[in-house]
LOZA-493176 format. One record per residue (C-alpha): residue in three letters; x, y, z. Coordinates in pm, 1 decimal, padded with zeros to 6 digits, always signed. Last residue first. Example, Ala and Ser with C-alpha at 12.3 -4.5 7.8 and 13.67 -1.06 7.14 Angstrom:
BEGIN
<bado><resn>SER</resn><c1>+01367.0</c1><c2>-00106.0</c2><c3>+00714.0</c3></bado>
<bado><resn>ALA</resn><c1>+01230.0</c1><c2>-00450.0</c2><c3>+00780.0</c3></bado>
***
This chain:
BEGIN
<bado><resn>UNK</resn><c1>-03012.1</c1><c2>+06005.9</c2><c3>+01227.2</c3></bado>
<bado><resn>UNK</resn><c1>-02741.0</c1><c2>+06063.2</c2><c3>+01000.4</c3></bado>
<bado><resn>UNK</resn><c1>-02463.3</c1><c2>+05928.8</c2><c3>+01244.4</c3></bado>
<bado><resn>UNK</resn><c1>-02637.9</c1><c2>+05589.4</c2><c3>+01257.0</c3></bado>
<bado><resn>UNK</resn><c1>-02715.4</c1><c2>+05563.6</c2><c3>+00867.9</c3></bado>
<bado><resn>UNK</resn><c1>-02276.2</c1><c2>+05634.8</c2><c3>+00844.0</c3></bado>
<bado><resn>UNK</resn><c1>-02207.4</c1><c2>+05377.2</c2><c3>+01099.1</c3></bado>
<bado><resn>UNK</resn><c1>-02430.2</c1><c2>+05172.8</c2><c3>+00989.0</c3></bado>
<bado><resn>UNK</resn><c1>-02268.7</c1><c2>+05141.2</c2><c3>+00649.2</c3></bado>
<bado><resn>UNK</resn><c1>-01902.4</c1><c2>+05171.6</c2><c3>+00797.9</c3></bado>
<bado><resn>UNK</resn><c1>-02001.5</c1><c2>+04837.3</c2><c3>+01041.4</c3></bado>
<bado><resn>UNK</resn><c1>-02096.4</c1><c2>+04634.8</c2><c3>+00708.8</c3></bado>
<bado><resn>UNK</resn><c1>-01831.4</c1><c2>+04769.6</c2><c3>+00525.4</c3></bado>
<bado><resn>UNK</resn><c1>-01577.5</c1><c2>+04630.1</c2><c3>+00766.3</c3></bado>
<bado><resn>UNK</resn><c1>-01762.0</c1><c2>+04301.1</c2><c3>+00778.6</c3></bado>
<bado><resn>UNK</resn><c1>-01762.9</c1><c2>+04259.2</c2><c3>+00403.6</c3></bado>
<bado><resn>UNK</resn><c1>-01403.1</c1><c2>+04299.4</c2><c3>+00378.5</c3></bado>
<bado><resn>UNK</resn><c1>-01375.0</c1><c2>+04043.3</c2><c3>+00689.9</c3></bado>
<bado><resn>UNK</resn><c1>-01577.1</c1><c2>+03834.9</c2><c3>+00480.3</c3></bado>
<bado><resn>UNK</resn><c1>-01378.0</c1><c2>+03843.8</c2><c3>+00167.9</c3></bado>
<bado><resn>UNK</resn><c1>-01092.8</c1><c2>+03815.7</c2><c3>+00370.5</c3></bado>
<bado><resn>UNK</resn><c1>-01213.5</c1><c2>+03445.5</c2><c3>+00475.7</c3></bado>
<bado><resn>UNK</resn><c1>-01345.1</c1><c2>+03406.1</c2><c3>+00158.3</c3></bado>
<bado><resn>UNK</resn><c1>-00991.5</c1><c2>+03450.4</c2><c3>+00036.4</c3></bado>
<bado><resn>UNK</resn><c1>-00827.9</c1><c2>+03235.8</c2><c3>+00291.5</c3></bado>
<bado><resn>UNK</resn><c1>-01047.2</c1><c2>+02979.9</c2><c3>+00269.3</c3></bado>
<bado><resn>UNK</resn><c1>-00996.6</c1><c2>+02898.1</c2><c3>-00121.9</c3></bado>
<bado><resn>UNK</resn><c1>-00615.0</c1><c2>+02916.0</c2><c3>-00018.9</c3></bado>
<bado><resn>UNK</resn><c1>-00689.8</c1><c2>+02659.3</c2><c3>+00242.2</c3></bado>
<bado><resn>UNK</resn><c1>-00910.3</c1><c2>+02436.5</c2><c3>+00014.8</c3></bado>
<bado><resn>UNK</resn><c1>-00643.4</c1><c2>+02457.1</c2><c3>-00263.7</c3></bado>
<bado><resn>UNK</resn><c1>-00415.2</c1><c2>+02321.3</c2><c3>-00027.7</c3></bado>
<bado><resn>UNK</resn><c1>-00583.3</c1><c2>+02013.1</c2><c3>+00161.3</c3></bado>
<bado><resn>UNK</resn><c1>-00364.8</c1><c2>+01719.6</c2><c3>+00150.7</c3></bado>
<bado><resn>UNK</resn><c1>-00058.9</c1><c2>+01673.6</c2><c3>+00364.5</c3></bado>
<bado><resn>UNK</resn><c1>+00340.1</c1><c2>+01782.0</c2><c3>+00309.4</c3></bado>
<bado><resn>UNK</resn><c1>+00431.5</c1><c2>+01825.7</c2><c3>+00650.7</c3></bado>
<bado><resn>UNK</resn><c1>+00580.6</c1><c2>+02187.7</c2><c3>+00620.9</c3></bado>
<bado><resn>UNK</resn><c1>+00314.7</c1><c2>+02278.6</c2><c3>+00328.3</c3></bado>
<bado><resn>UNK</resn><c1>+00058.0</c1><c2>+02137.2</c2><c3>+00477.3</c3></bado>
<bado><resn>UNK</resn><c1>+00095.0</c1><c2>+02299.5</c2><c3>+00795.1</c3></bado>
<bado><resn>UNK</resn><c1>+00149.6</c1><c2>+02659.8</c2><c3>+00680.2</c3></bado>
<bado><resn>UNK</resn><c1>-00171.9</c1><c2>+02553.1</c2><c3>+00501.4</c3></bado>
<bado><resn>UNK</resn><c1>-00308.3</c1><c2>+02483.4</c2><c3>+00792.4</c3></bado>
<bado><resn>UNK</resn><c1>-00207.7</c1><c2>+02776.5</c2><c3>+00967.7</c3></bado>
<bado><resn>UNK</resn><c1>-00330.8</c1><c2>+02996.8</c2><c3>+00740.8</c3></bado>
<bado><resn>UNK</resn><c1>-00653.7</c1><c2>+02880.0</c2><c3>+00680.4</c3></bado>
<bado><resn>UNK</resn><c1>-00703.7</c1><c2>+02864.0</c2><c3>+01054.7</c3></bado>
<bado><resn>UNK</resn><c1>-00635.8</c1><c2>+03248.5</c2><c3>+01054.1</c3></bado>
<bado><resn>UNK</resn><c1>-00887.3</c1><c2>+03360.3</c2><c3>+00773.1</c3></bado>
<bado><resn>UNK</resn><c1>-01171.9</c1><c2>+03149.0</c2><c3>+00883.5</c3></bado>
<bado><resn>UNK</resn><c1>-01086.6</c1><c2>+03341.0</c2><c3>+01227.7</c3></bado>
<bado><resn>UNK</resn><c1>-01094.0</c1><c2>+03629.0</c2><c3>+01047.9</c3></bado>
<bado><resn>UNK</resn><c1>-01423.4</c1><c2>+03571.1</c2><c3>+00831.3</c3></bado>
<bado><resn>UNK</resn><c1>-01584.8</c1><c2>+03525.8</c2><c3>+01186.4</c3></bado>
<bado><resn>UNK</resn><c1>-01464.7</c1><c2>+03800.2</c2><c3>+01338.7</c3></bado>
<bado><resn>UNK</resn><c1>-01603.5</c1><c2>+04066.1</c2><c3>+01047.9</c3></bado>
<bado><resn>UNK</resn><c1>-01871.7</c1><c2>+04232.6</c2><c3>+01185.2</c3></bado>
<bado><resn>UNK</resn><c1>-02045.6</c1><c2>+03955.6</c2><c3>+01318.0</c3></bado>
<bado><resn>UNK</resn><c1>-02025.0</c1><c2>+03786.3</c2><c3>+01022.3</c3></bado>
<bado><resn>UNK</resn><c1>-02285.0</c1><c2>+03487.7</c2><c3>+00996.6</c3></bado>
<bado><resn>UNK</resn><c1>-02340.4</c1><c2>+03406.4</c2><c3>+00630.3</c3></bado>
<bado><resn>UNK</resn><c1>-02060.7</c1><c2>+03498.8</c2><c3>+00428.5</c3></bado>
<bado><resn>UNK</resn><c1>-01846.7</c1><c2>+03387.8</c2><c3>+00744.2</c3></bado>
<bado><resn>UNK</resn><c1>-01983.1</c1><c2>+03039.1</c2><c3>+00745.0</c3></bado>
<bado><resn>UNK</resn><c1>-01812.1</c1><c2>+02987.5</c2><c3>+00452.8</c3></bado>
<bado><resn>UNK</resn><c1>-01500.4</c1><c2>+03121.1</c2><c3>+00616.0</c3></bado>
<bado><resn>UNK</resn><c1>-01546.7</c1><c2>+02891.3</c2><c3>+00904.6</c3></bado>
<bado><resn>UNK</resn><c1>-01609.3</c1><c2>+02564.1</c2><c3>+00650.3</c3></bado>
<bado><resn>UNK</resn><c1>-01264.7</c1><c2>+02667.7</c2><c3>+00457.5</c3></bado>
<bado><resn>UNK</resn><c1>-01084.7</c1><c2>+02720.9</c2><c3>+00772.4</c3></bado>
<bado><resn>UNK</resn><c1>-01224.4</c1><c2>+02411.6</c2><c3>+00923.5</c3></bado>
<bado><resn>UNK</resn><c1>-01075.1</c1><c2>+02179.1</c2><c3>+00623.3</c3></bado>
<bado><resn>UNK</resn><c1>-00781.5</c1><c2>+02383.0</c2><c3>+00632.1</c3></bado>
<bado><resn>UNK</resn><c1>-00723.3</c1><c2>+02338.3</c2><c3>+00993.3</c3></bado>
<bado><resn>UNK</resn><c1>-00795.5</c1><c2>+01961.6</c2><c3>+00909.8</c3></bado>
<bado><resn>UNK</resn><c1>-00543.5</c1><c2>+01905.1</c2><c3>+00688.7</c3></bado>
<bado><resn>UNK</resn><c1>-00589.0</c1><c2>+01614.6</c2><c3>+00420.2</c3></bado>
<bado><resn>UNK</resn><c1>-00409.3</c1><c2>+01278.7</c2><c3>+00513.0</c3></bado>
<bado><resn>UNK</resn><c1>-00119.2</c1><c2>+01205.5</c2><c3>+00290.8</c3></bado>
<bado><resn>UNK</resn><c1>-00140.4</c1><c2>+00840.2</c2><c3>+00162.6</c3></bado>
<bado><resn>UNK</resn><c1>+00141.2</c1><c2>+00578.0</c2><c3>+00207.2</c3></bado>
<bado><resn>UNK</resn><c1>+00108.6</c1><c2>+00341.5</c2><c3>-00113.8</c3></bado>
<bado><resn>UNK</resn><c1>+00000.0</c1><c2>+00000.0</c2><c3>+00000.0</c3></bado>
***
């Protein structure tokens, strides 16, 4: 038997958080910790050599897609709040 690489799980949860991120943002956290475990697993899959790249570089940009979204969010009320 051939001696598989096993796929990352920080990228596997990095990719699920920043999905949950387009979702559920609470002002941008959530796409940051998607962000974060994205970029420690695929620190760790490129030291150890496991599975699991492409979705860690998939969760890194909807991960900063949803903190983008998450900083616009907060400037939008921001601005309706201050007009009232």
């Amino acid at each position: 038997m051939e001696n598989q690489a096993k796929t990352n799980g920080l990228a596997i949860a990095g990719f699920v958080v920043s999905l949950v991120s387009l979702l559920i943002n609470f002002a941008g956290i959530v796409g940051l910790t998607g962000t974060i475990l994205s970029a420690v697993g695929l620190s760790q899959i490129n030291s150890r050599g496991e599975k699991g790249k492409g979705m860690a570089i998939a969760g890194l940009i909807i991960g900063i897609i949803g903190i983008v979204w998450g900083i616009i969010s907060i400037a939008s009320c921001t601005a309706i709040l201050s007009g009232l």
